[in-house]
N, CA, C and O of each residue as an XYZ file, in Angstrom:
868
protein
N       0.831     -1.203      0.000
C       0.000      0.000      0.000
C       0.873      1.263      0.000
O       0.416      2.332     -0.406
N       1.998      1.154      0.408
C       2.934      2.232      1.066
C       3.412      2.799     -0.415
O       3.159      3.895     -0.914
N       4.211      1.665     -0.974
C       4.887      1.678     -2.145
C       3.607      2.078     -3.425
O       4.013      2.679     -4.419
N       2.075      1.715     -3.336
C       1.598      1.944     -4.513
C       1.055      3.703     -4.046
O       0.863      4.560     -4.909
N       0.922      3.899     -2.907
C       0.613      6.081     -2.732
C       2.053      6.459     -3.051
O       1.843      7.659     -3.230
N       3.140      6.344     -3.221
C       4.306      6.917     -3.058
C       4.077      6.999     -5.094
O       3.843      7.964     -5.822
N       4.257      5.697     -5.373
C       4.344      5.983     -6.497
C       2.711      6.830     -7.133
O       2.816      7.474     -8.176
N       2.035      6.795     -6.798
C       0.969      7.631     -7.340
C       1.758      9.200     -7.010
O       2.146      9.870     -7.967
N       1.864      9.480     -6.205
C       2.760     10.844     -5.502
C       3.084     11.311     -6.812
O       2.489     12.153     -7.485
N       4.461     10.422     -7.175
C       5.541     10.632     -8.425
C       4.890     10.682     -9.604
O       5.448     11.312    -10.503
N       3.443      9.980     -9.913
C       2.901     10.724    -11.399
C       2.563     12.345    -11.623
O       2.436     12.834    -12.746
N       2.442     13.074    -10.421
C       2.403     14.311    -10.280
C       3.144     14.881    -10.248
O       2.807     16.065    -10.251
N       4.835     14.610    -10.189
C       5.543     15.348     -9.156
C       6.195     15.838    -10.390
O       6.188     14.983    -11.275
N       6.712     16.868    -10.691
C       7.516     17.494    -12.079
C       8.431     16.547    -11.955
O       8.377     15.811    -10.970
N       9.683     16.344    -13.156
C      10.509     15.795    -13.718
C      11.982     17.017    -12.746
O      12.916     16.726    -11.998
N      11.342     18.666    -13.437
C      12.572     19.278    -13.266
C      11.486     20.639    -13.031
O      10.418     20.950    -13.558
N      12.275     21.208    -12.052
C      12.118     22.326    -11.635
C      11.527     23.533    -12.574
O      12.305     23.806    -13.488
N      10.023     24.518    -12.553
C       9.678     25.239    -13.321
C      10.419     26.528    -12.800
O      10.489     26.980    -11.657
N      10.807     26.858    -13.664
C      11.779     28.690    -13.225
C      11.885     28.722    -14.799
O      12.045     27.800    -15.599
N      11.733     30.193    -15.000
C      12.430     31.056    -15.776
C      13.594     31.623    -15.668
O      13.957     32.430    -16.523
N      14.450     31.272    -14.506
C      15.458     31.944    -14.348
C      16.731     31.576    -15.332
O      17.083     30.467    -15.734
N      17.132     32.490    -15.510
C      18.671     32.184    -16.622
C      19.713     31.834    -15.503
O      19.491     32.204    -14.350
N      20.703     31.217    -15.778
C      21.944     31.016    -15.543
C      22.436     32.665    -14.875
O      22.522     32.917    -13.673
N      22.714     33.647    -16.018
C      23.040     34.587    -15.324
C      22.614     35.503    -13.963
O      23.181     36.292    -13.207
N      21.137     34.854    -14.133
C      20.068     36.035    -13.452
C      20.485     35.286    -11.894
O      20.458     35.925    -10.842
N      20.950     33.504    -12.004
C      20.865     33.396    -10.958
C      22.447     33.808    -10.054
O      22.698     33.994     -8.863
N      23.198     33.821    -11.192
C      24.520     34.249    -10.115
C      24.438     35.566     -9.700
O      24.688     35.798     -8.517
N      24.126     36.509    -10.468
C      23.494     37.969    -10.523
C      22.792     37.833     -9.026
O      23.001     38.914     -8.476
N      22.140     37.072     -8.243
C      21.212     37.192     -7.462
C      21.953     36.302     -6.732
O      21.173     36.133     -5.794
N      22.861     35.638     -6.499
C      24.188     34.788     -5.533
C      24.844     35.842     -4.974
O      24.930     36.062     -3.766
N      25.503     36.770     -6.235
C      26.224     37.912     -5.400
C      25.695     39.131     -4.990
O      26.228     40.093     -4.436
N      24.412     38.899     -5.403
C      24.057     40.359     -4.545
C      23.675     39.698     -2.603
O      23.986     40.304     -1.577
N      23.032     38.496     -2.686
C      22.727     38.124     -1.717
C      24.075     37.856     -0.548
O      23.873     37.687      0.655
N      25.535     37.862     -1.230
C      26.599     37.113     -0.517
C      27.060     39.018     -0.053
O      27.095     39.353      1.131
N      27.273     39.728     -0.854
C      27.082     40.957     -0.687
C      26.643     41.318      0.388
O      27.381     41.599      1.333
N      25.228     41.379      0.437
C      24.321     42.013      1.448
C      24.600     40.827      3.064
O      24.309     41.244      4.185
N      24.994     39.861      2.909
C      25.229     39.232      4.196
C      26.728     39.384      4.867
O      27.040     39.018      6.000
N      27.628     40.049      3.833
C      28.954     40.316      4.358
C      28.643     41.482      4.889
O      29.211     41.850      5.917
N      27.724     42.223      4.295
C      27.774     43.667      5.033
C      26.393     44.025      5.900
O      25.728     45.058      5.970
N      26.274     42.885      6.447
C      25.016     43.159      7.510
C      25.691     42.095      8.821
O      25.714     42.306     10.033
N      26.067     41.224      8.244
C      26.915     40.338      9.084
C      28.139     40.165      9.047
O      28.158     38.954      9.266
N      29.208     40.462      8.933
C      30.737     40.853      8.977
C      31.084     39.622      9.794
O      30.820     39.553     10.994
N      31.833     38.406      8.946
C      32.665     37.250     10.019
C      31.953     35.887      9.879
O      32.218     34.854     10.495
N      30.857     36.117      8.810
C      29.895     34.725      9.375
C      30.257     34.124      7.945
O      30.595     32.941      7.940
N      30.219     34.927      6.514
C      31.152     34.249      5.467
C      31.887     33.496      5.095
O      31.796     32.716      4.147
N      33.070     33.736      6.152
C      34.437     32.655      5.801
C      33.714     31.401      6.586
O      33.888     30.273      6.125
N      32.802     31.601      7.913
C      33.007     30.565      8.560
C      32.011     29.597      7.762
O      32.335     28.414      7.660
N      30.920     30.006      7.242
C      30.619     29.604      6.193
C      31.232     28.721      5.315
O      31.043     27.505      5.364
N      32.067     29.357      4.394
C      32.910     28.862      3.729
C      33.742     27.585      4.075
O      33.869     26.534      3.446
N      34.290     28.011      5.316
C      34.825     27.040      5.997
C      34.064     25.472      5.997
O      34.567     24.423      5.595
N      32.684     25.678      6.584
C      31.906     24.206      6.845
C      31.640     24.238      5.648
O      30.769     23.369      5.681
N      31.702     24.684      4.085
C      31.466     23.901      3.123
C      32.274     23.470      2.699
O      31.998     22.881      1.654
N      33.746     23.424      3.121
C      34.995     22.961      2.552
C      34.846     21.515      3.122
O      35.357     20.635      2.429
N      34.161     21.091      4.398
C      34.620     20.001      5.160
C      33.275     18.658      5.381
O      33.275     17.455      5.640
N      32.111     19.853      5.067
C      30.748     19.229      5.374
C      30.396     18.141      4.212
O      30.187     18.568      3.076
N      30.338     16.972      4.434
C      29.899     15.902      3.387
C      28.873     16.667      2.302
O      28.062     17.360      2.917
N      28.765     16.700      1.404
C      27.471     17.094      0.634
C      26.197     17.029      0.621
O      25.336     17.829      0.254
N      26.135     15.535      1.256
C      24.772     15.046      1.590
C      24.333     15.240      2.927
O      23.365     14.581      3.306
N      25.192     16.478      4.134
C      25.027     16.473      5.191
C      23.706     17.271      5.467
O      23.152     17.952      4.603
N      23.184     17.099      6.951
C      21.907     17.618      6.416
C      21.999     18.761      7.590
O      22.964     18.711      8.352
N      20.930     19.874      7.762
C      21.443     20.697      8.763
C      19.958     20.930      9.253
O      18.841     20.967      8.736
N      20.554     21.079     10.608
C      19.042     21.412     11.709
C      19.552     22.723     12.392
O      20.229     22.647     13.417
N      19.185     24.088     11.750
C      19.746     25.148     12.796
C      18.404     25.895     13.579
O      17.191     25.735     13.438
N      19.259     26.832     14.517
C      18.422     27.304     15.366
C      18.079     29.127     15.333
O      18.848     29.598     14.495
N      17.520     29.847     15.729
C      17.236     31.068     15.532
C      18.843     31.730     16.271
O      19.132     31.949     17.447
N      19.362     31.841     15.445
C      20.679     32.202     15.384
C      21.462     33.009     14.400
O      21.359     32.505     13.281
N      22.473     34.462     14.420
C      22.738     35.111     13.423
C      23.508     34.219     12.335
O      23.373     34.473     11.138
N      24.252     33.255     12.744
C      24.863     32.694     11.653
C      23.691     32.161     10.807
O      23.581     32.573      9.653
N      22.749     31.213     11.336
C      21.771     30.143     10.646
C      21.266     31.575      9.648
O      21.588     31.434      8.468
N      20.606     32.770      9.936
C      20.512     33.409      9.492
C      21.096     33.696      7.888
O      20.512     33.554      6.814
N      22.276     34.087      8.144
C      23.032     34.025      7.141
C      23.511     33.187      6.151
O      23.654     33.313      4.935
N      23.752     32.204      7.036
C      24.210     30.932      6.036
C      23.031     29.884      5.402
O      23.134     28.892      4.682
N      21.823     30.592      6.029
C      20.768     29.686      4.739
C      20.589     31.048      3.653
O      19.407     31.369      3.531
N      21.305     31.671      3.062
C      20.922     32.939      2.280
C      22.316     32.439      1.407
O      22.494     32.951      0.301
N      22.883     31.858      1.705
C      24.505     31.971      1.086
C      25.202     30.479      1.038
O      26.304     30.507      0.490
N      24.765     29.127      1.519
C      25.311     28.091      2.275
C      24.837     27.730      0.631
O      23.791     28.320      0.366
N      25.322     26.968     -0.430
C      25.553     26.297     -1.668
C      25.207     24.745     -1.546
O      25.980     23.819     -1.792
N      23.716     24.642     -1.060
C      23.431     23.112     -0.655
C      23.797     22.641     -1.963
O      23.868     23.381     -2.944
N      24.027     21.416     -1.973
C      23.695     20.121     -2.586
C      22.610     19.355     -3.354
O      22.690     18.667     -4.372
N      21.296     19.761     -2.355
C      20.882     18.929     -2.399
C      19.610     19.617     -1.535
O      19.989     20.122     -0.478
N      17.989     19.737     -1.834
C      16.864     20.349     -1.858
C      16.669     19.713     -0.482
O      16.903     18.505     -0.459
N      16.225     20.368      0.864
C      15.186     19.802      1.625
C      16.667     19.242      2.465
O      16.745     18.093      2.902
N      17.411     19.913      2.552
C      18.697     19.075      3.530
C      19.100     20.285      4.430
O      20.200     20.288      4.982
N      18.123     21.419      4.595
C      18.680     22.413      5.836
C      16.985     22.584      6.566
O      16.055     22.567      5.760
N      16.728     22.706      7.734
C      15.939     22.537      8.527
C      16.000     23.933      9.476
O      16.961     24.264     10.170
N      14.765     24.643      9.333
C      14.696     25.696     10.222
C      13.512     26.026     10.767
O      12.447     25.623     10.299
N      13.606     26.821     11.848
C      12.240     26.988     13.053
C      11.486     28.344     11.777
O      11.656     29.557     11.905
N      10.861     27.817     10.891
C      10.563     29.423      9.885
C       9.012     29.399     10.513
O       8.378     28.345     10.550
N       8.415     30.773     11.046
C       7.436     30.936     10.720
C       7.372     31.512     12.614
O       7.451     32.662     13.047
N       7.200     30.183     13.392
C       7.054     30.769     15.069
C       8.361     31.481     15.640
O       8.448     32.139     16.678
N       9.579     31.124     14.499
C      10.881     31.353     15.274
C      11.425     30.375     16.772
O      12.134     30.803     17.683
N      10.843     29.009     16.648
C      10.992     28.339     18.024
C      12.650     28.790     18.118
O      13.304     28.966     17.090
N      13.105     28.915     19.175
C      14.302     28.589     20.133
C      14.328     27.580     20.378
O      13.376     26.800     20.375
N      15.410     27.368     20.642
C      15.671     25.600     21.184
C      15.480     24.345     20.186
O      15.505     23.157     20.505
N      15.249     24.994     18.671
C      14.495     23.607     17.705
C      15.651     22.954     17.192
O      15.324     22.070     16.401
N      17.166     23.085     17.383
C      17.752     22.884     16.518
C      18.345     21.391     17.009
O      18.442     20.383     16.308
N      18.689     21.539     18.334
C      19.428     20.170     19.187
C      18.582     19.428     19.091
O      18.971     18.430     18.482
N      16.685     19.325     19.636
C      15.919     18.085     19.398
C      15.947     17.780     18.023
O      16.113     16.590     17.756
N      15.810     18.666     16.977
C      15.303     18.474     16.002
C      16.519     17.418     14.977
O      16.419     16.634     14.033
N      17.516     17.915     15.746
C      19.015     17.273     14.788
C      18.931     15.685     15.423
O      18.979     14.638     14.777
N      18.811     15.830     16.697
C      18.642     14.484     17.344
C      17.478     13.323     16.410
O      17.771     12.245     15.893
N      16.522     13.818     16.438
C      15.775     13.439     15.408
C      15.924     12.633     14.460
O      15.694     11.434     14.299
N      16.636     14.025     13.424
C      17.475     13.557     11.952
C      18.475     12.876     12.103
O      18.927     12.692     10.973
N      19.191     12.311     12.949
C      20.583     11.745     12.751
C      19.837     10.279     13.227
O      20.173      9.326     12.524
N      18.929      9.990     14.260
C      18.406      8.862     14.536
C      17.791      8.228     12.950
O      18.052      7.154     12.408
N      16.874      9.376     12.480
C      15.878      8.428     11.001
C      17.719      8.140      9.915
O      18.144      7.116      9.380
N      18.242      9.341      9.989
C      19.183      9.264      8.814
C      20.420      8.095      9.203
O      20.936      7.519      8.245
N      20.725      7.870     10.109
C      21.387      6.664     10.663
C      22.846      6.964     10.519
O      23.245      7.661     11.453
N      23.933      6.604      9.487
C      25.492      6.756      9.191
C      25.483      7.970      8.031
O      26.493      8.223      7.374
N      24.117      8.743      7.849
C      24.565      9.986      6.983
C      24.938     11.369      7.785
O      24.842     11.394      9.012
N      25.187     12.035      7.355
C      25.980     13.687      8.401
C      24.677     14.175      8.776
O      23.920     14.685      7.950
N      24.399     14.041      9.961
C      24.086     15.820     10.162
C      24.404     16.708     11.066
O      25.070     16.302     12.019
N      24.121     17.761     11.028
C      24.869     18.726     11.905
C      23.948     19.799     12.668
O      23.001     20.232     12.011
N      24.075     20.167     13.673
C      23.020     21.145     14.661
C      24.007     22.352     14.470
O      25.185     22.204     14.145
N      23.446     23.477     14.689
C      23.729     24.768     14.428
C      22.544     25.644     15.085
O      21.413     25.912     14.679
N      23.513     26.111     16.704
C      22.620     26.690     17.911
C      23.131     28.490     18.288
O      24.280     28.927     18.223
N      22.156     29.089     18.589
C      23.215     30.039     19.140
C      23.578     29.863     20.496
O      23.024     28.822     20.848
N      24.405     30.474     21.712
C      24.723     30.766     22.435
C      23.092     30.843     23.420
O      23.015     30.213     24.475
N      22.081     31.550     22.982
C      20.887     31.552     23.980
C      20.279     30.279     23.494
O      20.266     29.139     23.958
N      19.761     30.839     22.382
C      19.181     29.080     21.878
C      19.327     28.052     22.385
O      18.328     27.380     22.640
N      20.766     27.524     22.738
C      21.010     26.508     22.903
C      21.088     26.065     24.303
O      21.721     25.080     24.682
N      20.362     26.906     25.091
C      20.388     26.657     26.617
C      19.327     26.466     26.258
O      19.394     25.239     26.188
N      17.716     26.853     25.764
C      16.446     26.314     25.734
C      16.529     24.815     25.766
O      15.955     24.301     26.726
N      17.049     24.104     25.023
C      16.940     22.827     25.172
C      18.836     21.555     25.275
O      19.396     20.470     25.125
N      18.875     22.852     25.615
C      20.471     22.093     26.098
C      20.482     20.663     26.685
O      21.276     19.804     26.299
N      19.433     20.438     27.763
C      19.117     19.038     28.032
C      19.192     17.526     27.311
O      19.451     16.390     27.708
N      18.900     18.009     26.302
C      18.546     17.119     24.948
C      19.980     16.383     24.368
O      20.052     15.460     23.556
N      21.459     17.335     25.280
C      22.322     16.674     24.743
C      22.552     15.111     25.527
O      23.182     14.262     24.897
N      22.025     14.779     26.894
C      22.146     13.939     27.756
C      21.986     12.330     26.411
O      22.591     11.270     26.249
N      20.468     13.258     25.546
C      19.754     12.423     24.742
C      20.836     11.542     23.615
O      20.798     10.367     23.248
N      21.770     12.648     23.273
C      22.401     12.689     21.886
C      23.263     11.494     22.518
O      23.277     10.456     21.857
N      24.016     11.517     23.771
C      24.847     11.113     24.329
C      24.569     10.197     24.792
O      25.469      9.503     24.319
N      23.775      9.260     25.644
C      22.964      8.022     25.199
C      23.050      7.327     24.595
O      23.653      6.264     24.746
N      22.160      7.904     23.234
C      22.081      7.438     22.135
C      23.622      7.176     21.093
O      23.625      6.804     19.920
N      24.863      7.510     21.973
C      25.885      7.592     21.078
C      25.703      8.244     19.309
O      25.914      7.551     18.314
N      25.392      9.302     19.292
C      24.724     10.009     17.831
C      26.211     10.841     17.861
O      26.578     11.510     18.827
N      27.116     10.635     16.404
C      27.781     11.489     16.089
C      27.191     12.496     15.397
O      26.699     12.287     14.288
N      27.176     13.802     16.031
C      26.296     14.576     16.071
C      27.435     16.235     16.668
O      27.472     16.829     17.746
N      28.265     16.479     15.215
C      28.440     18.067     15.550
C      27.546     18.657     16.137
O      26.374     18.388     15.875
N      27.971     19.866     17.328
C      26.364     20.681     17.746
C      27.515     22.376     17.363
O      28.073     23.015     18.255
N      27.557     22.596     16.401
C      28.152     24.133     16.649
C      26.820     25.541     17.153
O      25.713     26.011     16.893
N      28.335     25.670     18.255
C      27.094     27.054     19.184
C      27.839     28.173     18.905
O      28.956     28.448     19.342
N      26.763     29.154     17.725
C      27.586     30.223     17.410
C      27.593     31.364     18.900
O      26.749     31.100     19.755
N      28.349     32.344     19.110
C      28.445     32.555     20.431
C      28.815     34.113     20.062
O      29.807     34.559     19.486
N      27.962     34.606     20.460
C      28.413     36.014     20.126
C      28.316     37.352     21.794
O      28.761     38.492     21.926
N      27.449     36.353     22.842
C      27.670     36.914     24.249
C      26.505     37.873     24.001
O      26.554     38.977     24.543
N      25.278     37.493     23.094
C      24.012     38.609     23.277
C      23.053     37.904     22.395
O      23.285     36.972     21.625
N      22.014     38.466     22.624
C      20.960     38.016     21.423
C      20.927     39.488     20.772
O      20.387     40.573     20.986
N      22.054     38.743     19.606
C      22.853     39.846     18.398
C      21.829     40.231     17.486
O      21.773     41.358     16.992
N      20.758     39.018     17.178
C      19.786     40.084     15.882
C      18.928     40.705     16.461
O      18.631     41.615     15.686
N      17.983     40.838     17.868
C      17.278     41.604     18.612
C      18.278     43.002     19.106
O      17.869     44.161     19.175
N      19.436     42.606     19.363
C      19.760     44.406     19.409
C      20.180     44.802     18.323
O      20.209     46.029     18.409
N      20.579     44.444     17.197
C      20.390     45.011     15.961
C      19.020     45.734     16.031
O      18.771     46.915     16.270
N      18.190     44.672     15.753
C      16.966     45.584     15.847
C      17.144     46.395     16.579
O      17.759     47.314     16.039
N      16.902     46.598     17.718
C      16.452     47.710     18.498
C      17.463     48.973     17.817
O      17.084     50.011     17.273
N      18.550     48.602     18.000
C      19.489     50.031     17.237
C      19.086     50.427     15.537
O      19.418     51.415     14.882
N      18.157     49.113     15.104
C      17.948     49.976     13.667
C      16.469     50.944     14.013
O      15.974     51.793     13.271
N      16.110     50.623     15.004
C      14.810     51.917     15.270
C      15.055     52.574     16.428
O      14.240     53.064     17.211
N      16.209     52.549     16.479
C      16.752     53.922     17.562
C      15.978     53.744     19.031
O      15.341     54.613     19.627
N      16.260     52.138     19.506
C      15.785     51.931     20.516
C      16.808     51.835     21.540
O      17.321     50.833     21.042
N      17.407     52.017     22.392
C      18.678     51.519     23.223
C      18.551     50.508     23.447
O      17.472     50.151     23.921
N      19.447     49.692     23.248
C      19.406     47.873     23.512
C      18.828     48.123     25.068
O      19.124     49.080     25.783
N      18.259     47.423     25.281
C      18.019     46.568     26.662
C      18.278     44.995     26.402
O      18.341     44.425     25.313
N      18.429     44.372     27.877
C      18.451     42.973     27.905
C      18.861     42.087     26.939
O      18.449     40.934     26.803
N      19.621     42.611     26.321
C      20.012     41.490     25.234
C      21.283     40.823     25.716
O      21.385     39.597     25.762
N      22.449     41.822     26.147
C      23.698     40.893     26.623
C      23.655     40.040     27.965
O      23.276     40.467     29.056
N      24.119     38.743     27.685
C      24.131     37.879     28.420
C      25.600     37.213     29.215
O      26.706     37.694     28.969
N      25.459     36.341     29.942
C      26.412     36.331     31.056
C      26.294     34.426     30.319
O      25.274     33.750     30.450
N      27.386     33.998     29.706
C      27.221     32.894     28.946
C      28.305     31.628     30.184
O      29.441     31.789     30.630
N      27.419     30.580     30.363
C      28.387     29.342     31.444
C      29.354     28.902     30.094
O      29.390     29.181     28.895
N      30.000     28.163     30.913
C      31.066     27.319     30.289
C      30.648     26.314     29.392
O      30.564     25.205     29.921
N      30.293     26.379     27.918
C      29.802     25.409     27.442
C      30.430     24.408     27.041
O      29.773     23.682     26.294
N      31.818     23.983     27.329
C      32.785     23.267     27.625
C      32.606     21.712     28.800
O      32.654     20.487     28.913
N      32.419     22.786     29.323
C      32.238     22.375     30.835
C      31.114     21.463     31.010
O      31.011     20.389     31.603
N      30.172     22.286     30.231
C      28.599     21.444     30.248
C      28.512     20.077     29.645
O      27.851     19.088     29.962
N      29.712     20.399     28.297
C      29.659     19.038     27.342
C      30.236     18.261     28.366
O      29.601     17.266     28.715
N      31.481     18.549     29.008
C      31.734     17.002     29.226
C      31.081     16.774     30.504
O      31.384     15.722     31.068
N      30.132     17.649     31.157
C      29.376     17.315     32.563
C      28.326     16.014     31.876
O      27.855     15.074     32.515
N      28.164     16.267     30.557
C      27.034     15.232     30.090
C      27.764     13.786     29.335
O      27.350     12.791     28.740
N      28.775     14.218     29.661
C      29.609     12.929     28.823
C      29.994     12.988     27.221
O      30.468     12.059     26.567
N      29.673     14.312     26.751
C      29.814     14.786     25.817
C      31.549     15.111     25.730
O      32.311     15.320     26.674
N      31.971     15.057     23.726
C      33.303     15.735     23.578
C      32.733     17.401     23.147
O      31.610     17.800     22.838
N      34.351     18.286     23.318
C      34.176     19.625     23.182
C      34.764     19.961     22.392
O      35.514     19.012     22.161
N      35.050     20.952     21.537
C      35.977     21.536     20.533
C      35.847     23.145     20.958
O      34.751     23.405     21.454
N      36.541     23.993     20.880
C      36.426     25.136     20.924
C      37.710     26.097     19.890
O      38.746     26.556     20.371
N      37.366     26.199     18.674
C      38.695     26.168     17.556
C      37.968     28.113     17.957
O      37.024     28.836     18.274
N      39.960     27.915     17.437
C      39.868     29.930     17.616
C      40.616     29.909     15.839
O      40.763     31.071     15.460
N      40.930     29.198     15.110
C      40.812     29.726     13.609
C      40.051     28.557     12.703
O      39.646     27.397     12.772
N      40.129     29.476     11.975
C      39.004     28.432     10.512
C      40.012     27.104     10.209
O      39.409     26.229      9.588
N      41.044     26.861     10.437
C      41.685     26.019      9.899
C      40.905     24.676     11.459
O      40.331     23.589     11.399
N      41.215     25.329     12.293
C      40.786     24.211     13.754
C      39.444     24.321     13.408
O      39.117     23.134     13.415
N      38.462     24.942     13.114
C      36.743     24.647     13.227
C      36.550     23.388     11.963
O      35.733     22.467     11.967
N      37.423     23.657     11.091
C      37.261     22.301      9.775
C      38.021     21.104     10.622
O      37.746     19.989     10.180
N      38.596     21.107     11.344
C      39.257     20.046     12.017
C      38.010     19.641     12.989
O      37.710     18.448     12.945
N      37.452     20.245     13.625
C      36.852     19.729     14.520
C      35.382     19.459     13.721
O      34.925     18.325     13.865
N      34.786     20.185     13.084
C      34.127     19.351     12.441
C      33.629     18.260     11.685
O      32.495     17.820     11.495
N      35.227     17.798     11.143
C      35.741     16.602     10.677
C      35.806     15.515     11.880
O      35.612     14.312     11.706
N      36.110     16.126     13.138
C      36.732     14.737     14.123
C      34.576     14.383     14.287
O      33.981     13.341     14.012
N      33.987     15.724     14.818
C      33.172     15.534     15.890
C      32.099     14.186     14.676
O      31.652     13.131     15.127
N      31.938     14.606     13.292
C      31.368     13.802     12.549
C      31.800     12.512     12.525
O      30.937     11.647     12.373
N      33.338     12.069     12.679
C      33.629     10.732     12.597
C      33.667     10.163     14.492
O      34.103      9.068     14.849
N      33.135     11.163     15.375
C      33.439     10.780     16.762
C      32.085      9.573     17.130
O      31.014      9.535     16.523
N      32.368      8.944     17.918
C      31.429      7.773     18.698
C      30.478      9.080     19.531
O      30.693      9.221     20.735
N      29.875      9.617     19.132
C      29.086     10.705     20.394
C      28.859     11.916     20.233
O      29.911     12.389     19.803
N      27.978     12.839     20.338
C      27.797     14.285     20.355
C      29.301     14.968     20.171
O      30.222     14.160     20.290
N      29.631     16.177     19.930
C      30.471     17.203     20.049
C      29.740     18.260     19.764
O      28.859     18.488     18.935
N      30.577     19.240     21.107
C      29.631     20.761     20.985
C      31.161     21.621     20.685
O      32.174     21.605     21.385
N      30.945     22.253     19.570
C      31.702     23.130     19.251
C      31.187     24.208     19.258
O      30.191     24.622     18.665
N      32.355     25.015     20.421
C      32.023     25.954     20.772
C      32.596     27.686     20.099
O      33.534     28.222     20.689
N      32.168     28.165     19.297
C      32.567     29.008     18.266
C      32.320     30.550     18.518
O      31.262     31.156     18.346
N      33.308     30.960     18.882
C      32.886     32.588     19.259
C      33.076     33.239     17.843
O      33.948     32.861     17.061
N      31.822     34.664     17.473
C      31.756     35.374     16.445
C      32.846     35.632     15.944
O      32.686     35.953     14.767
N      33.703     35.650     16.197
C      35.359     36.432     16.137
C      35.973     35.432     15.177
O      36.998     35.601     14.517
N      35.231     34.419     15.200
C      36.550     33.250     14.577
C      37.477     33.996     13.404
O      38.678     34.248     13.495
N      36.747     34.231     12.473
C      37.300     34.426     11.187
C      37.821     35.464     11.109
O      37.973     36.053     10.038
N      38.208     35.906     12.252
C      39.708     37.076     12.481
C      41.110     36.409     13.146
O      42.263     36.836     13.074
N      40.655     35.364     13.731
C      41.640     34.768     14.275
C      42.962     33.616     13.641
O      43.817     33.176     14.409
């Protein structure tokens, strides 16, 4: 029964993608978009760059309401349709660690990778006990910037004075291995491709811990 709705599905489903778009129109619209994220976000590019130098192709991504995730679904050169995962619409916090947990359980020996911020990733930080358990090689990169960086943007683009946004961040080091978790904490792009490489081939979670700064260092 399973196999004869699936294939009914596929008599509907296009062959190939309907667009009018040209070839040119679409790089034309690559660099204006890579453009506008270097200069709204300054630093999140290379690191970018970086996890596509190292990230399997077929890896799949679960991020969280975070300035990088932000950026790097506007600019990140998937592979492959329906392989990045985001909280769109309520903005949940916290969706990225259950949700990766999830995907790496159905997807079994294929990549995937969590991508949290610094607040985010205390909403459901718990969940790593889960990952760890379950022995799930399971990168968790926590971009870390010591505020909830796109809410005081806002507020300073309508001439509001930040309130409450900077935060007083624990040791997320500390936390991984309180849960039996490994840690990475790379201070250049050359160590964040290293550790993304180990934490994917590791027996267990890794939380890499990534301050905004990297890609000066």
């Amino acid at each position: 029964m399973r196999r004869l709705f699936l294939s009914a599905l596929l008599v509907d489903a296009p062959a190939t993608a309907d667009t009018d778009w040209t070839a040119n129109e679409v790089s034309s619209a690559r660099s204006k978009w890579t453009a506008e994220v270097n200069s709204e976000r300054p630093g999140i590019l290379a690191v970018c760059d970086a996890l596509k130098d190292v990230a399997p192709s077929d890896t799949m991504f679960f991020s969280d309401m975070t300035q990088f995730a932000y950026a790097a679904k506007e600019v990140y050169p998937m592979d492959f349709p329906g392989h990045w995962h985001h909280p769109y619409g309520f903005g949940t916090l916290g969706y990225a660690l259950p949700a990766a947990i999830g995907g790496k359980v159905a997807r079994g020996e294929r990549p995937v990778i969590a991508i949290a911020g610094d607040y985010g990733f205390q909403y459901t930080l718990q969940e790593l006990g889960t990952a760890v358990e379950l022995r799930l090689s399971l990168p968790i990169v926590i971009w870390d910037n010591g505020k909830l960086g796109e809410i005081e943007d806002s507020m300073v683009a309508a001439q509001i004075a930040p309130n409450a946004v900077v935060q007083r961040n624990p040791d997320f080091c500390q936390i991984a291995t309180a849960y039996g978790a490994r840690c990475a904490a790379p201070r250049t792009l050359a160590d964040f491709k290293s550790a993304i490489l180990d934490a994917l081939a590791a027996p267990g979670p890794t939380v890499i811990h990534v301050r905004s700064d990297l890609a000066q260092g």
